[in-house]
Backbone atoms as SQL, in Angstrom:
CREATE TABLE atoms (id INTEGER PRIMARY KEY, chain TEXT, resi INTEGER, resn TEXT, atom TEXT, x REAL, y REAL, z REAL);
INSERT INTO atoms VALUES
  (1, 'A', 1, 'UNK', 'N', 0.847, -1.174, 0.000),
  (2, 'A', 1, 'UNK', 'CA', 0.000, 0.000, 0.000),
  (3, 'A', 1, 'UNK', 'C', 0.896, 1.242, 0.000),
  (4, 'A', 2, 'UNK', 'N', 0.574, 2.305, -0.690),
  (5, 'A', 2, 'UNK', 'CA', 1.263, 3.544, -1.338),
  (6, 'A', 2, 'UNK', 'C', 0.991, 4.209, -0.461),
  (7, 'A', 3, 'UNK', 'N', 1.825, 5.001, 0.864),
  (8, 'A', 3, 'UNK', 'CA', 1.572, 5.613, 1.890),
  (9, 'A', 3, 'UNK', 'C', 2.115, 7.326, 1.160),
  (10, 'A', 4, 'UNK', 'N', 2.519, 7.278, 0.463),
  (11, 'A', 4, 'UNK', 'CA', 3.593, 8.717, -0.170),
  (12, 'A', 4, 'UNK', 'C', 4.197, 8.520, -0.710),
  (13, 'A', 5, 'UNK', 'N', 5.063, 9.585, -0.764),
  (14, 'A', 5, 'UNK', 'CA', 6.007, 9.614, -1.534),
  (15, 'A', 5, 'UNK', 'C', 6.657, 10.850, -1.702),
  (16, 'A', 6, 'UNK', 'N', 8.388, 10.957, -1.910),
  (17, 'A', 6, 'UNK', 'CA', 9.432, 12.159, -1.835),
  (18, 'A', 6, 'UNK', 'C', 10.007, 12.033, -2.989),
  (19, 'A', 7, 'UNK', 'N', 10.395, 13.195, -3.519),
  (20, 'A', 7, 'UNK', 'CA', 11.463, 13.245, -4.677),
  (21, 'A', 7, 'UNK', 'C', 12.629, 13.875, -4.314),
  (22, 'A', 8, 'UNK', 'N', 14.051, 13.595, -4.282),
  (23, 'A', 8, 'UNK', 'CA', 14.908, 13.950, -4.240),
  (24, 'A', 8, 'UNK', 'C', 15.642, 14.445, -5.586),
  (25, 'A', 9, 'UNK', 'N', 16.216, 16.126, -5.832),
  (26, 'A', 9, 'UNK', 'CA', 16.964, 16.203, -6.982),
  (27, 'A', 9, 'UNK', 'C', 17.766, 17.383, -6.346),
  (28, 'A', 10, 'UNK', 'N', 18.323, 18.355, -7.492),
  (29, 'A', 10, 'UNK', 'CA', 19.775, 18.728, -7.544),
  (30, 'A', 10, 'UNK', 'C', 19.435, 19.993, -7.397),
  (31, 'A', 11, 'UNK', 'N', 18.184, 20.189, -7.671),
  (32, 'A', 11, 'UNK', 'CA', 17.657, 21.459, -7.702),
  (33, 'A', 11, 'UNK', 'C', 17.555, 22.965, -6.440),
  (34, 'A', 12, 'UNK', 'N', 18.416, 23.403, -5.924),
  (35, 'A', 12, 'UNK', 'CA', 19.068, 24.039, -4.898),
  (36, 'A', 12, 'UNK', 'C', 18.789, 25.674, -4.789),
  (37, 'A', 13, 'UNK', 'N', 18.637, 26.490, -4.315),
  (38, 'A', 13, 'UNK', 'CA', 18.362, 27.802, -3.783),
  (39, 'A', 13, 'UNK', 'C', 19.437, 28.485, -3.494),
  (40, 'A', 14, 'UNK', 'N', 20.031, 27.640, -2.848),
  (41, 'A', 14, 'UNK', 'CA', 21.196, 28.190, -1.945),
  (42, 'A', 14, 'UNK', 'C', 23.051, 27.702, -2.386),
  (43, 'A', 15, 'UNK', 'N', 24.048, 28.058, -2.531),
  (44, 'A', 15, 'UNK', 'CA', 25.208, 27.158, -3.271),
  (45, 'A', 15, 'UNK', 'C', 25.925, 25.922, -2.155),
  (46, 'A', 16, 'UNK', 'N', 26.528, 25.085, -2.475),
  (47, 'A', 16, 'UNK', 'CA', 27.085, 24.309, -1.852),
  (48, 'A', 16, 'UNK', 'C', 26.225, 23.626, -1.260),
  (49, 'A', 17, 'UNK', 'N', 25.131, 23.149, -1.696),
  (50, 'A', 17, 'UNK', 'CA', 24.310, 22.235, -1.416),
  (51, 'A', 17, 'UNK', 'C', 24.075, 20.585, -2.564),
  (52, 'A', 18, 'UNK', 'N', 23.963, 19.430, -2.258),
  (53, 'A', 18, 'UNK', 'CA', 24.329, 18.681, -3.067),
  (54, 'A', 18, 'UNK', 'C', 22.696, 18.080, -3.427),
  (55, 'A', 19, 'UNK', 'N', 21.852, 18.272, -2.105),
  (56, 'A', 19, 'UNK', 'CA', 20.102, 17.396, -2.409),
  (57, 'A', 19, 'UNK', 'C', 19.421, 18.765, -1.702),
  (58, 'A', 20, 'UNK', 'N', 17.748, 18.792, -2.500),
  (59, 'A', 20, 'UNK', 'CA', 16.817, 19.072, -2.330),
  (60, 'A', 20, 'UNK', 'C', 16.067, 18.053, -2.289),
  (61, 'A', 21, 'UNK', 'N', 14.972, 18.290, -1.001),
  (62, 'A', 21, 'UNK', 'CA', 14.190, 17.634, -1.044),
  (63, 'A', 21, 'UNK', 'C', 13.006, 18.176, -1.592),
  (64, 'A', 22, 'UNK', 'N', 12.561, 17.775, -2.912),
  (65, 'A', 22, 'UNK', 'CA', 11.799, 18.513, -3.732),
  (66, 'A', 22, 'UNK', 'C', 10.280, 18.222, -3.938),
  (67, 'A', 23, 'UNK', 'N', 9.840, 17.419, -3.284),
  (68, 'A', 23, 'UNK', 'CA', 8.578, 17.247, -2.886),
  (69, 'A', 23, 'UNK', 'C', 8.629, 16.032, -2.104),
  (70, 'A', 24, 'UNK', 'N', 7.485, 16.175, -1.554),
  (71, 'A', 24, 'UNK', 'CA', 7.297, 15.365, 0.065),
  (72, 'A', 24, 'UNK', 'C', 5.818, 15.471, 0.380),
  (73, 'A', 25, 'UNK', 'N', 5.388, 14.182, 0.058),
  (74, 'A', 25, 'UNK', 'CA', 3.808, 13.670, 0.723),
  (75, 'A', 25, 'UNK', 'C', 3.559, 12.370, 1.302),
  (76, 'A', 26, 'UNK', 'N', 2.735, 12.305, 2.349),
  (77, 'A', 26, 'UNK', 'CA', 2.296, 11.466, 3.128),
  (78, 'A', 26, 'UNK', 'C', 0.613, 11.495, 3.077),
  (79, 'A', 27, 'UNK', 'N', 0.083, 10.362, 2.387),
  (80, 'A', 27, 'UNK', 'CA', -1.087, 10.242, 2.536),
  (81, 'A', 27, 'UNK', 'C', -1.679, 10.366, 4.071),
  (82, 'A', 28, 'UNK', 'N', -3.391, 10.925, 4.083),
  (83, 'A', 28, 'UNK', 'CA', -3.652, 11.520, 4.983),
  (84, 'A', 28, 'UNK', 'C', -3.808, 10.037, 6.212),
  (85, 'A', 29, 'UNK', 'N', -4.208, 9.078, 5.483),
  (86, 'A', 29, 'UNK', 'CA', -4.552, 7.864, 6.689),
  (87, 'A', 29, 'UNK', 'C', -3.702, 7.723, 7.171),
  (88, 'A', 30, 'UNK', 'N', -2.119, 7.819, 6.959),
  (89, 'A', 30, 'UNK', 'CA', -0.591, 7.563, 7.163),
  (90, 'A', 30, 'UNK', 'C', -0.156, 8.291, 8.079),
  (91, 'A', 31, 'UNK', 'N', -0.702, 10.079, 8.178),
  (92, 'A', 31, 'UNK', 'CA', -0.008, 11.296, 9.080),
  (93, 'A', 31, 'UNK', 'C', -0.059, 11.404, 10.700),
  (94, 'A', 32, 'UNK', 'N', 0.734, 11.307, 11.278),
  (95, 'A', 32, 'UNK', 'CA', 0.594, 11.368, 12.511),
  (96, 'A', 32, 'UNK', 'C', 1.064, 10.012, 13.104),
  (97, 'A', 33, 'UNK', 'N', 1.545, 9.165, 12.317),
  (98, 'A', 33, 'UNK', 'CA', 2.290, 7.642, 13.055),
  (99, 'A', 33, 'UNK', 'C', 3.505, 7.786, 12.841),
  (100, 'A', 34, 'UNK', 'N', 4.203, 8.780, 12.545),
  (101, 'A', 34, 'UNK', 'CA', 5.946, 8.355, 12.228),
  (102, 'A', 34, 'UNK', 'C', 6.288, 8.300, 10.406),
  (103, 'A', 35, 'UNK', 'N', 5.505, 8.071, 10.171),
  (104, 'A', 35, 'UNK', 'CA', 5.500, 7.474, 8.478),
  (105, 'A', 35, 'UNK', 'C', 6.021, 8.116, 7.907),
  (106, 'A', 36, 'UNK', 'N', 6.058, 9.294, 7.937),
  (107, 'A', 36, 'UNK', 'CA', 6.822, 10.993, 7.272),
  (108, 'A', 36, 'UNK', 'C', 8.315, 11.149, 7.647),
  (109, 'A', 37, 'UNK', 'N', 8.407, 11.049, 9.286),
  (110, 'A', 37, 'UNK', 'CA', 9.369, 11.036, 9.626),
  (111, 'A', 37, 'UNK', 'C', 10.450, 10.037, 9.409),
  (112, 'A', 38, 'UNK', 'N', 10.210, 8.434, 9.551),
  (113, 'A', 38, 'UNK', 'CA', 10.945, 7.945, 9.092),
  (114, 'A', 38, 'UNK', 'C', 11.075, 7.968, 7.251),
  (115, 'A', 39, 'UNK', 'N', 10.751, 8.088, 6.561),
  (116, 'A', 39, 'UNK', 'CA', 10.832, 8.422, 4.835),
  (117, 'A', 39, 'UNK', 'C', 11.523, 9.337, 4.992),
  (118, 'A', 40, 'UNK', 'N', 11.534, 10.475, 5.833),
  (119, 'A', 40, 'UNK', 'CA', 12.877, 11.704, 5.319),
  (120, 'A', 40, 'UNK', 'C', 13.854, 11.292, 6.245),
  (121, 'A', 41, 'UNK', 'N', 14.156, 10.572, 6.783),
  (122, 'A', 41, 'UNK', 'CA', 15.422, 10.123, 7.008),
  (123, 'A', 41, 'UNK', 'C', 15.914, 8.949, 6.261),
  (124, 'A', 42, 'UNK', 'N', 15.305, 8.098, 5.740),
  (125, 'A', 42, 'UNK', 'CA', 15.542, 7.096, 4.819),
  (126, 'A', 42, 'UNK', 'C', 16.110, 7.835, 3.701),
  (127, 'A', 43, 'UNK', 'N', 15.373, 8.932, 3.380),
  (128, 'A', 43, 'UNK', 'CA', 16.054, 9.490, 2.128),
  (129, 'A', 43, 'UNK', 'C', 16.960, 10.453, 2.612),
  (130, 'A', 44, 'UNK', 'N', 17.760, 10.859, 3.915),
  (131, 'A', 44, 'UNK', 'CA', 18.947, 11.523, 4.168),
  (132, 'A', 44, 'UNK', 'C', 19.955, 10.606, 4.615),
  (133, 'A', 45, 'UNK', 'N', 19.394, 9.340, 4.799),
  (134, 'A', 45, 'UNK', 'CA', 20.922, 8.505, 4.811),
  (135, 'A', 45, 'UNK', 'C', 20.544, 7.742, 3.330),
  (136, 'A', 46, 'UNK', 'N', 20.188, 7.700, 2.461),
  (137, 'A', 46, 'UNK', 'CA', 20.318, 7.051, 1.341),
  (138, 'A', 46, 'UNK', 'C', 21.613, 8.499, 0.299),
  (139, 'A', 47, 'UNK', 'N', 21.288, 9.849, 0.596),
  (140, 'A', 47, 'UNK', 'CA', 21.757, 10.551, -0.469),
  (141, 'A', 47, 'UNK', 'C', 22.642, 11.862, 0.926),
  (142, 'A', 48, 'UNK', 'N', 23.812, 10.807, 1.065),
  (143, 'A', 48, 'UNK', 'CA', 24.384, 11.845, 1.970),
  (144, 'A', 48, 'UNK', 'C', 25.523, 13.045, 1.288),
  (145, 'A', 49, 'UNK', 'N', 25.427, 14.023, 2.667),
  (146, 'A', 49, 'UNK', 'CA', 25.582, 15.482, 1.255),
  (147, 'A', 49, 'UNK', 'C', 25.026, 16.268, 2.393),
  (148, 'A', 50, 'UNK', 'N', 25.326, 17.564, 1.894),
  (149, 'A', 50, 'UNK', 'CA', 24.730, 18.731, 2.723),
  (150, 'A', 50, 'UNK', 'C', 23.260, 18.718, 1.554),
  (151, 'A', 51, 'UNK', 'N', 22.145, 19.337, 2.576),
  (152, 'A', 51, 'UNK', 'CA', 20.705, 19.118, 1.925),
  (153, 'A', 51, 'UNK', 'C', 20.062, 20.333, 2.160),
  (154, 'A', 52, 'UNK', 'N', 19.446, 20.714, 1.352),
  (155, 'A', 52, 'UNK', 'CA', 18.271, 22.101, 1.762),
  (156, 'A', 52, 'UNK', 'C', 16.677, 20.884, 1.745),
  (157, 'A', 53, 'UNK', 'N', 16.277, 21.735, 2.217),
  (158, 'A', 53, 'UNK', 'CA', 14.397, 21.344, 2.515),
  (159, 'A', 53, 'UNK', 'C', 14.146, 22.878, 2.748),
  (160, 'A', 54, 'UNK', 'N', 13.216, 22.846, 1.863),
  (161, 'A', 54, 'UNK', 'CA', 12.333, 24.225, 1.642),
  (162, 'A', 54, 'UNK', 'C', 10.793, 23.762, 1.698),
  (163, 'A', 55, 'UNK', 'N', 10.049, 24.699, 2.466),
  (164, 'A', 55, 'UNK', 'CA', 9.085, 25.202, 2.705),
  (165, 'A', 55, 'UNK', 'C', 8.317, 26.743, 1.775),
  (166, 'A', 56, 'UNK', 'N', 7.163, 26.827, 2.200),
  (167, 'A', 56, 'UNK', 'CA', 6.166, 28.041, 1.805),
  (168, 'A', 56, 'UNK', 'C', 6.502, 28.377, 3.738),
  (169, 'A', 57, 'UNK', 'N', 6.722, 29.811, 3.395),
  (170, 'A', 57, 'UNK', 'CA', 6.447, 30.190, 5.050),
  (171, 'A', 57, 'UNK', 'C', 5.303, 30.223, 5.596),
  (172, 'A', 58, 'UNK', 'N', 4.258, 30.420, 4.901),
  (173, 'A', 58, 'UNK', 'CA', 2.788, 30.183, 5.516),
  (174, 'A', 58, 'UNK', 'C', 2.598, 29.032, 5.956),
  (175, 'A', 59, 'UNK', 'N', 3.083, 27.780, 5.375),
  (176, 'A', 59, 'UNK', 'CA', 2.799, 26.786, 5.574),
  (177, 'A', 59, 'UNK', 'C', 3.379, 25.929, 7.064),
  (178, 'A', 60, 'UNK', 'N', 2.758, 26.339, 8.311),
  (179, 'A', 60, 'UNK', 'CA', 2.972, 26.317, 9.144),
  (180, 'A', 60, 'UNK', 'C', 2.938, 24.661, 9.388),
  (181, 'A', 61, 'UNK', 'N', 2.365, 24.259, 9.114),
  (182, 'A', 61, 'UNK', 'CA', 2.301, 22.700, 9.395),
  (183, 'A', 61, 'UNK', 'C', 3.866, 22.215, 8.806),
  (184, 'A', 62, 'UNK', 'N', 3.893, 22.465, 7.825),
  (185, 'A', 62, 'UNK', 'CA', 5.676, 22.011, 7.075),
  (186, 'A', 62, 'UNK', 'C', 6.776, 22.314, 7.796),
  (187, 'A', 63, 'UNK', 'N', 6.644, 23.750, 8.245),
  (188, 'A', 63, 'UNK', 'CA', 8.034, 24.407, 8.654),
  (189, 'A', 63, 'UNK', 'C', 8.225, 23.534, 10.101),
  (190, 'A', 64, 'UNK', 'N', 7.143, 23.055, 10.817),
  (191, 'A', 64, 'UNK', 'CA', 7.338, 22.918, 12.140),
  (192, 'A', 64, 'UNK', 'C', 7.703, 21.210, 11.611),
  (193, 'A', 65, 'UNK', 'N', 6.687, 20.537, 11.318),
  (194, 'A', 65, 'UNK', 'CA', 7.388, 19.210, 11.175),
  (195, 'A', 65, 'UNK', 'C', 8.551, 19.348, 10.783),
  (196, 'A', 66, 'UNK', 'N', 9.133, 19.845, 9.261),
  (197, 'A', 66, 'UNK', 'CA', 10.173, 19.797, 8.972),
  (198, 'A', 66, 'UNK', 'C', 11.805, 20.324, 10.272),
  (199, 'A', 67, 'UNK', 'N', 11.353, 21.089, 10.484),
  (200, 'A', 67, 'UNK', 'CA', 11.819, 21.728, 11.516),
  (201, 'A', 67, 'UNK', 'C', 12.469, 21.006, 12.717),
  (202, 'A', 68, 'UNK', 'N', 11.309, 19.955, 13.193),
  (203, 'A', 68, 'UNK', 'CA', 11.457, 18.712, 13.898),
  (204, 'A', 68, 'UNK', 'C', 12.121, 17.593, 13.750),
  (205, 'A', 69, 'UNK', 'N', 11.795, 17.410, 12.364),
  (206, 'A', 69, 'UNK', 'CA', 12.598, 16.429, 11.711),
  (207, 'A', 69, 'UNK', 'C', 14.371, 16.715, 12.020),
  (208, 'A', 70, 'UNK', 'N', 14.396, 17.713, 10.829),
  (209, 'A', 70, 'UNK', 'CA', 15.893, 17.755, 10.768),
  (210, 'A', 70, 'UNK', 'C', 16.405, 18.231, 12.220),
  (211, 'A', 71, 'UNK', 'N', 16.100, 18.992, 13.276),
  (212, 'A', 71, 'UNK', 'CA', 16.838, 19.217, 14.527),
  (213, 'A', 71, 'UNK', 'C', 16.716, 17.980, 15.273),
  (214, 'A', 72, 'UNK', 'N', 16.196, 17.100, 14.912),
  (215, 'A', 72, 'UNK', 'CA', 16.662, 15.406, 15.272),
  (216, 'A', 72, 'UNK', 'C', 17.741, 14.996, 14.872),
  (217, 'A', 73, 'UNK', 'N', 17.402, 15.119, 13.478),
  (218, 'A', 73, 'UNK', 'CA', 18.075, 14.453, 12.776),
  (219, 'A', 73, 'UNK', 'C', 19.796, 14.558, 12.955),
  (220, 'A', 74, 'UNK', 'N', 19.867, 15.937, 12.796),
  (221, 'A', 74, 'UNK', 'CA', 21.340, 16.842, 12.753),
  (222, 'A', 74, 'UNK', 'C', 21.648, 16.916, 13.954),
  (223, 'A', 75, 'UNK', 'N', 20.742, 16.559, 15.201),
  (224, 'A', 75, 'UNK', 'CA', 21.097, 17.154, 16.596),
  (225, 'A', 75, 'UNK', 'C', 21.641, 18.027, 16.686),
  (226, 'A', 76, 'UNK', 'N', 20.537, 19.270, 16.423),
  (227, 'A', 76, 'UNK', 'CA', 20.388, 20.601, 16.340),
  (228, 'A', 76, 'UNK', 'C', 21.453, 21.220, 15.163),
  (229, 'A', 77, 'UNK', 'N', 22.233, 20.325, 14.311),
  (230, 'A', 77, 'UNK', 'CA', 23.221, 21.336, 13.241),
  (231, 'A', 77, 'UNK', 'C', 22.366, 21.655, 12.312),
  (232, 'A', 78, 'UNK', 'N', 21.564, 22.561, 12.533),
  (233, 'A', 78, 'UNK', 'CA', 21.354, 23.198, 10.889),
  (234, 'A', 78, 'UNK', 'C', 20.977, 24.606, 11.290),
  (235, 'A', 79, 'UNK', 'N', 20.659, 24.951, 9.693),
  (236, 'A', 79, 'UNK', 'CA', 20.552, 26.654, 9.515),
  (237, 'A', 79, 'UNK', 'C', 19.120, 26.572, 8.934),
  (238, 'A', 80, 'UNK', 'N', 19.072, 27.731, 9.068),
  (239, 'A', 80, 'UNK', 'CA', 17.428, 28.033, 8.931),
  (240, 'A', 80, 'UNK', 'C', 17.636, 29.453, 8.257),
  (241, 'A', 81, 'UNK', 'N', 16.754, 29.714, 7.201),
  (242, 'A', 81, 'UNK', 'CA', 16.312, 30.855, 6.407),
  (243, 'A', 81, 'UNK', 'C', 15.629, 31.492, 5.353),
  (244, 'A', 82, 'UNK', 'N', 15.290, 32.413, 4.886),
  (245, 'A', 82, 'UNK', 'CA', 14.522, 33.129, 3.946),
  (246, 'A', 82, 'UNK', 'C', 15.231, 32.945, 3.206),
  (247, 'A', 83, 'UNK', 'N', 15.218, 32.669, 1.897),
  (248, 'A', 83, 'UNK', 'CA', 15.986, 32.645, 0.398),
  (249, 'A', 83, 'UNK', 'C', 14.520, 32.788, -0.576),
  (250, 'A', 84, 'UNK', 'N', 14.956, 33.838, -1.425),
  (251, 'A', 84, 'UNK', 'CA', 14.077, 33.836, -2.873),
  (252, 'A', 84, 'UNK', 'C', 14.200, 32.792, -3.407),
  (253, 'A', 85, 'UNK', 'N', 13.157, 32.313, -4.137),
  (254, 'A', 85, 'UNK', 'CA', 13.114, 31.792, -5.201),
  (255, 'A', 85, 'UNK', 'C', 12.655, 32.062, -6.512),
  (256, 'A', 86, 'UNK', 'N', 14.123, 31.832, -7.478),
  (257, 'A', 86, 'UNK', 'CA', 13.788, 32.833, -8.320),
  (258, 'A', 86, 'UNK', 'C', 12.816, 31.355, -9.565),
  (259, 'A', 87, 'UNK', 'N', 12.574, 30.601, -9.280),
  (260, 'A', 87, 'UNK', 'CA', 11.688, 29.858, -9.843),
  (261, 'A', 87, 'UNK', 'C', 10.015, 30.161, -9.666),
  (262, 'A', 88, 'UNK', 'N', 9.863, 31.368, -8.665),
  (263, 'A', 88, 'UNK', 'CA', 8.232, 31.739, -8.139),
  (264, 'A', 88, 'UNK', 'C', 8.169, 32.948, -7.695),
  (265, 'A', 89, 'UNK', 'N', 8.596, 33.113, -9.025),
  (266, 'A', 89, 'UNK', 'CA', 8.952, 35.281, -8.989),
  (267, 'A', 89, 'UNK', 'C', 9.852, 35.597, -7.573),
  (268, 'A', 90, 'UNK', 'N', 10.577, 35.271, -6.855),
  (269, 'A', 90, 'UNK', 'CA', 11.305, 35.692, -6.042),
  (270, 'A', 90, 'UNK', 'C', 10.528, 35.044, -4.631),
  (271, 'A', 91, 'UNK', 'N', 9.671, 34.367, -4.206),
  (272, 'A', 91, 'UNK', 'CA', 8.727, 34.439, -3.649),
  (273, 'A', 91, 'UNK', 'C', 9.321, 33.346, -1.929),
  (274, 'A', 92, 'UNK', 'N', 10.012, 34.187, -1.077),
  (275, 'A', 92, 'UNK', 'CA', 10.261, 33.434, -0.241),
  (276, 'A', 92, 'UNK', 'C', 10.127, 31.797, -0.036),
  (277, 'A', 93, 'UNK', 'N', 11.355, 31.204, 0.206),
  (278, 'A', 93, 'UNK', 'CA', 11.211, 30.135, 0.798),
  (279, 'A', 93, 'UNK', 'C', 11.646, 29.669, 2.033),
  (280, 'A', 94, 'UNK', 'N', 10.977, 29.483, 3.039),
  (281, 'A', 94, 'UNK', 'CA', 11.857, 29.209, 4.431),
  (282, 'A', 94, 'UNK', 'C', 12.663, 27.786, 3.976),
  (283, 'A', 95, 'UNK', 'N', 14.046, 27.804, 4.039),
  (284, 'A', 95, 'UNK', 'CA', 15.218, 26.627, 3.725),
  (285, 'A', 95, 'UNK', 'C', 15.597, 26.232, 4.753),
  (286, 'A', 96, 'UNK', 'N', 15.705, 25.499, 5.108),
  (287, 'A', 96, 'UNK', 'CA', 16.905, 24.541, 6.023),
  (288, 'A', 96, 'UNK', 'C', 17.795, 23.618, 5.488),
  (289, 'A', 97, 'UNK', 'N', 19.129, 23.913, 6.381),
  (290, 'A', 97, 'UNK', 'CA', 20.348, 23.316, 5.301),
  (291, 'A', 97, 'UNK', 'C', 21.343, 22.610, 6.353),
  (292, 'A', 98, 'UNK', 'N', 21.305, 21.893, 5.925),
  (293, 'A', 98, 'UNK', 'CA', 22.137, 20.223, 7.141),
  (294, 'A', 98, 'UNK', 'C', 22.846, 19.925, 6.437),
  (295, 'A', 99, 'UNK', 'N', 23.631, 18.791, 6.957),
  (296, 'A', 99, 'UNK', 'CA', 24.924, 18.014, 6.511),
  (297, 'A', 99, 'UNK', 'C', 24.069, 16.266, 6.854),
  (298, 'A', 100, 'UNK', 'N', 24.073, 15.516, 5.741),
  (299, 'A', 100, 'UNK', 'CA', 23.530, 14.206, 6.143),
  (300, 'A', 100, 'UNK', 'C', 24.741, 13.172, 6.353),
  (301, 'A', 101, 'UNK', 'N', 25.382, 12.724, 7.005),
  (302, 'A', 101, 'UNK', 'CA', 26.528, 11.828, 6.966),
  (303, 'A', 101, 'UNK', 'C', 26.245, 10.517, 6.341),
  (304, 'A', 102, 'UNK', 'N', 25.137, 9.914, 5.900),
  (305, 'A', 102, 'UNK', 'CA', 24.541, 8.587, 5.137),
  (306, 'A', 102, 'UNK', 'C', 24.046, 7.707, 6.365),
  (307, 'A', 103, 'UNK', 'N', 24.086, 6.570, 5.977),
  (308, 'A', 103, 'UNK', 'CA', 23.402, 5.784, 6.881),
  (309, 'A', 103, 'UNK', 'C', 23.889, 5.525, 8.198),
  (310, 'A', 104, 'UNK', 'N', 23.235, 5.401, 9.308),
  (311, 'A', 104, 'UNK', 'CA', 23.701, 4.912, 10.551),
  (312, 'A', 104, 'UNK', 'C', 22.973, 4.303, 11.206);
C-alpha cells in the first residue's frame, strides 16, 4: 500500500548544497504515526551530502514538522532561512540546510 512519496533532486536555492528535497507527501490515513518522519530520514541517509528542505512560510504545518525532523536528525546542526526563489517570482522560501553523513 502507497503511503507517499518524496522526490529527491539537484535542484538548490542556496550554493554548496548537493540534495533538495523537492517534494514530500504522506497520505492523509498515514499522518501522525511516524510514516513521514521515518521516509525523510531514509532518504537523508540514502543521499548523503549537505541538503536544503524548503518550505512556503505560511505553511505552518511544514516548517514545524520539517523543523522537527531535521533538529533530530542533525542534533540541532542546521541553519534556517529566507531565500528567494527565483523559480516563483522571487517568492520566499523558508530553507533549512544540514549536513547528512549517510546511513547509521
Amino acid at each position: 500500500m502507497l503511503a507517499g512519496f518524496c522526490l529527491v533532486d539537484r535542484y538548490v536555492l542556496v550554493p554548496k548544497v548537493d540534495w533538495s528535497m523537492s517534494q514530500f507527501q504522506v497520505l492523509a490515513p498515514f499522518t501522525g504515526h511516524g510514516v513521514g518522519r521515518r521516509a525523510a530520514i531514509q532518504a537523508f541517509n540514502a543521499f548523503p551530502g549537505r541538503w536544503q528542505v524548503s518550505q512556503i512560510p505560511e505553511n505552518e504545518a511544514a516548517v514545524l514538522f520539517w523543523r522537527n525532523v531535521i533538529d533530530t536528525y542533525s542534533g540541532g546542526g542546521f541553519e534556517e532561512r529566507l531565500v528567494p526563489s527565483p523559480k516563483r517570482d522571487d517568492e520566499p522560501r523558508n530553507v533549512m540546510l544540514f549536513t547528512a553523513p549517510g546511513p547509521r
